[in-house]
N, C-alpha and C positions, 0 to 999 in steps of 0.2 A: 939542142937535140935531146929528145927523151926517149930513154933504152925501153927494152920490152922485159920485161920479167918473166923467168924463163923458169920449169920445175925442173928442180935436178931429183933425178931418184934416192932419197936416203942409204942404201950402202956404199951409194958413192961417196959420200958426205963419209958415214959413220959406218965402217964394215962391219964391226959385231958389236951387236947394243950394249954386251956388261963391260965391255971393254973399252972400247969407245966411245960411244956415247954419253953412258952413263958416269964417265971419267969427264968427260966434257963439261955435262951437265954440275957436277961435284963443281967445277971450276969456277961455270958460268952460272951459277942458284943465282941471281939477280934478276934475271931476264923473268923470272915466273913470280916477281914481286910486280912486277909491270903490269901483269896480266890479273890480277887476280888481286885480294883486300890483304892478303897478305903482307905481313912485314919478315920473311925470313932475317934472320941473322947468322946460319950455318947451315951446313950441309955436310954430312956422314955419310962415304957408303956402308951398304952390306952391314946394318944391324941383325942378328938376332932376333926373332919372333917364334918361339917353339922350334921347331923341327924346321922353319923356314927361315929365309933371308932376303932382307925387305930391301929393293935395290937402294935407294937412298933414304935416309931420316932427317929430316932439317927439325930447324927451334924456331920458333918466332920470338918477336920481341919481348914476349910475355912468359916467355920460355915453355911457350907446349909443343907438344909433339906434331911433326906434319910429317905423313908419311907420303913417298913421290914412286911408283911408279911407271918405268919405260918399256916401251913396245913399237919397236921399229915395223910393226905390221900393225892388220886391224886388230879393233879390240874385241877380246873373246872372254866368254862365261869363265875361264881358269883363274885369268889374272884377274876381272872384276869379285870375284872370291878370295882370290889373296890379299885384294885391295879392304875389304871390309874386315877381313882373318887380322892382318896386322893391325888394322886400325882400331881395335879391341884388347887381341892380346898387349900389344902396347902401349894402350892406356890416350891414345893418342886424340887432339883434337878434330884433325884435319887432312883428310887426303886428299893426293895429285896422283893423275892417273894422264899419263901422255901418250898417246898414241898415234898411229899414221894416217887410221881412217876410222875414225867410229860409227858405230852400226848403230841403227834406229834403237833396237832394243835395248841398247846399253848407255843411249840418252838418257830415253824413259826411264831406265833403271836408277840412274843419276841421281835425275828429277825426282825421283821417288825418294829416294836415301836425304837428300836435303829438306824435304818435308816432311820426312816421317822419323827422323834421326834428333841425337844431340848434337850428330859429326855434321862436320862441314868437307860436301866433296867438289871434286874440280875437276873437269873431261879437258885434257887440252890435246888440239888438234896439232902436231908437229907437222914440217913441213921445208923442207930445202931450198931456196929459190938465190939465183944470180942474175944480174943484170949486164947481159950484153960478155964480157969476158973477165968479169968481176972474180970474185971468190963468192963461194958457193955462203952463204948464208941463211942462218935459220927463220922461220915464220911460227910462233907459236899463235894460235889463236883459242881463247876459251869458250868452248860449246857449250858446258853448262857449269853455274858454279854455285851457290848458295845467295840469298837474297831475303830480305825483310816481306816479298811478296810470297816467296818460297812457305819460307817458317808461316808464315798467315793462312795458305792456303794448308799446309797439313795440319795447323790447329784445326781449322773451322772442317776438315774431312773427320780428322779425330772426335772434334765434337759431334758432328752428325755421327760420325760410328755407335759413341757409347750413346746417341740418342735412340737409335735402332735398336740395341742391347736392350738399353730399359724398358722404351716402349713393347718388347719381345715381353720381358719379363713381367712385366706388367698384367698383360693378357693373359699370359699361360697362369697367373695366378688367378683371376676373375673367371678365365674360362673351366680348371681346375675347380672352383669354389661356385659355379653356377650349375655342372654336372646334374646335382640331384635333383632342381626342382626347375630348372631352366630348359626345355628341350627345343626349344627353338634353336639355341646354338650350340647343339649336341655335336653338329658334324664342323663347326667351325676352328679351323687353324688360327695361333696367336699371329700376328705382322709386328710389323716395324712401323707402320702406321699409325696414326692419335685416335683411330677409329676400327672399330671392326662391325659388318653389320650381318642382317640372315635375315631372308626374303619373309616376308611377308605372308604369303599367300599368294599375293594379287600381281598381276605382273605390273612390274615398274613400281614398285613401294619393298623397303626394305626398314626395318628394324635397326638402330646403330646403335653402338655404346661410343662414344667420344670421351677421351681423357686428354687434356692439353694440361700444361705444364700445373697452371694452379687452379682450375676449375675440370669439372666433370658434365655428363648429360648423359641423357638415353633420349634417341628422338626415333619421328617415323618420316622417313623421307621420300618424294615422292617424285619419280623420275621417270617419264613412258616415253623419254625421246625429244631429241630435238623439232621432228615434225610434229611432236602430238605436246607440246606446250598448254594449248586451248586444254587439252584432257587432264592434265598436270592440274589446273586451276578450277577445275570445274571438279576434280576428285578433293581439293583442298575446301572449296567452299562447301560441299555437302558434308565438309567435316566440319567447318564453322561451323556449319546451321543445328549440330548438334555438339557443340563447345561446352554446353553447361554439364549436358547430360556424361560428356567424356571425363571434363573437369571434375566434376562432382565423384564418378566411377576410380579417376586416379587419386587423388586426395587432395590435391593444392591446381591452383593456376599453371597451365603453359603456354609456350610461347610461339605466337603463331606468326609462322614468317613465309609471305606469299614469295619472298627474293624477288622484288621486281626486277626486272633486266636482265634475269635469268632463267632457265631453263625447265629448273626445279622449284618445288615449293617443301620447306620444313616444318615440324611440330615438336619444337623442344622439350623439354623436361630439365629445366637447370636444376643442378645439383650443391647445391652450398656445403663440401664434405672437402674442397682441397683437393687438390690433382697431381702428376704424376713425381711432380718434385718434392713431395710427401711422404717419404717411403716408408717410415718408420707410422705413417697411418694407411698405409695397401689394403690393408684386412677390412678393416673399418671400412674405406672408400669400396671395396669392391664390392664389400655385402652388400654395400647402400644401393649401387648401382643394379646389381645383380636382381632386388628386393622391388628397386624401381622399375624395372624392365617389364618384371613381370606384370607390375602394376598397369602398367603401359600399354602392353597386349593386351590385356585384361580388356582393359577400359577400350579401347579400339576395335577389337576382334566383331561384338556385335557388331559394328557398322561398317566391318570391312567385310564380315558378309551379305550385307544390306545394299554393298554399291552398289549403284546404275549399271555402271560405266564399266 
């Protein structure tokens, strides 16, 4: 015969959590080595934390701190701040945070804290259950806890972040230093971007500065839509057919890219000055580009008021 497992309400179980429970828990600290990577080897109530008191403090095998949090109800914004307050003030590696019922938003908040922290945290779901006329016994299950996929995904968010920073800084310095003789990207905003561009003139052709990590470019790109492809290739070959005369007007060779199988057609201007992971050469890179640009326009502008099309 196989019983049914039945929820028993937790104050039946545990009538007041600092008292009860949390006396429980002090006895039974094993059971949250089960669940979790942890190696507890003690458990302390009611440390000390400023002006607060942390319901329980265990050691691990390595003797760091894990700070344990309990909440015979859902979890709320209070205690996930007391949870992060002691886990600071002291000094500690790792929190537990047990609760009845946790709320979406304080997954996600979890989640967050284990990829973007040095702490390791841990949401465990509590939970009372008997079987048939049993005694009442507990169900811890762990919601979210810290993982090697965790730590991977908030480095590689980190890294995009401070790529956005640079890339930011990057432009506001080039657009900053292009002001006085550049007015085509007078009204242009720095991005987060490897590119920033300013129309042309002509509809569907714009102007870009491209900075990737170790090279640079200024090109004119040429985009009238996905239905108007045929006009993409037919505004690029009447700039072939005048290749020397643009080449000659910029001063060296570019690079002329129809993108077969795509949408768009390019006309590069590679840049041999080093790119954004250069920083201690920006000034240098920027003038270049900035000096290129111009060249760029320059050399293009008669026959982009020449087009056909």
């Amino acid at each position: 015969m196989v019983g049914k497992i039945q929820r028993v309400p937790l104050r039946d179980v545990w009538k007041h959590e600092a008292y009860d429970f949390t006396t429980w828990l002090e006895e039974n600290f094993e059971l949250l080595n089960e669940i979790t990577e942890l190696n507890l080897t003690s458990v302390e109530r009611e440390k000390s934390a400023g002006k607060f008191s942390v319901d329980l403090v265990g050691e691990d095998s390595e003797n760091n701190l894990v700070i344990i949090e309990n909440q015979l109800e859902k979890s709320n914004h209070d205690h996930l701040g007391k949870l992060i307050t002691y886990l600071t003030v002291l000094d500690a590696k790792s929190a537990i945070w047990i609760v009845s019922e946790p709320r979406p938003e304080h997954i996600q908040a979890i989640s967050w804290l284990n990829e973007s922290s040095s702490g390791s945290f841990y949401l465990i779901k509590l939970e009372a259950i008997r079987i048939g006329t049993s005694d009442s016994a507990p169900l811890l299950t762990l919601i979210v806890g810290p993982s090697e996929e965790s730590r991977a995904t908030g480095k590689t968010k980190k890294d995009l972040a401070d790529r956005h920073i640079s890339r930011k800084r990057f432009w506001t310095g080039l657009l900053d230093y292009s002001k006085k003789d550049l007015k085509l990207f007078s009204n242009i905003s720095p991005s987060t971007g490897n590119w920033i561009g300013a129309g042309a003139g002509k509809s569907g052709m714009m102007f870009t500065f491209v900075a990737n990590k170790n090279d640079s470019s200024v090109e004119l790109y040429i985009d009238r839509g996905k239905e108007k492809d045929k006009e993409n290739e037919e505004i690029f070959d009447f700039f072939v057919n005048h290749s020397k005369e643009i080449e000659r007007a910029f001063g060296y060779p570019l690079i002329w890219e129809r993108l077969e199988g795509r949408r768009a057609c390019r006309i590069k201007g590679k840049l041999d000055i080093g790119g954004r992971d250069d920083e201690d050469k920006w000034p240098e890179i920027q003038k270049t580009m900035v000096d290129s640009m111009i060249s760029l326009e320059k050399s293009f502008r008669p026959f982009l008021d020449k087009l056909p099309i």
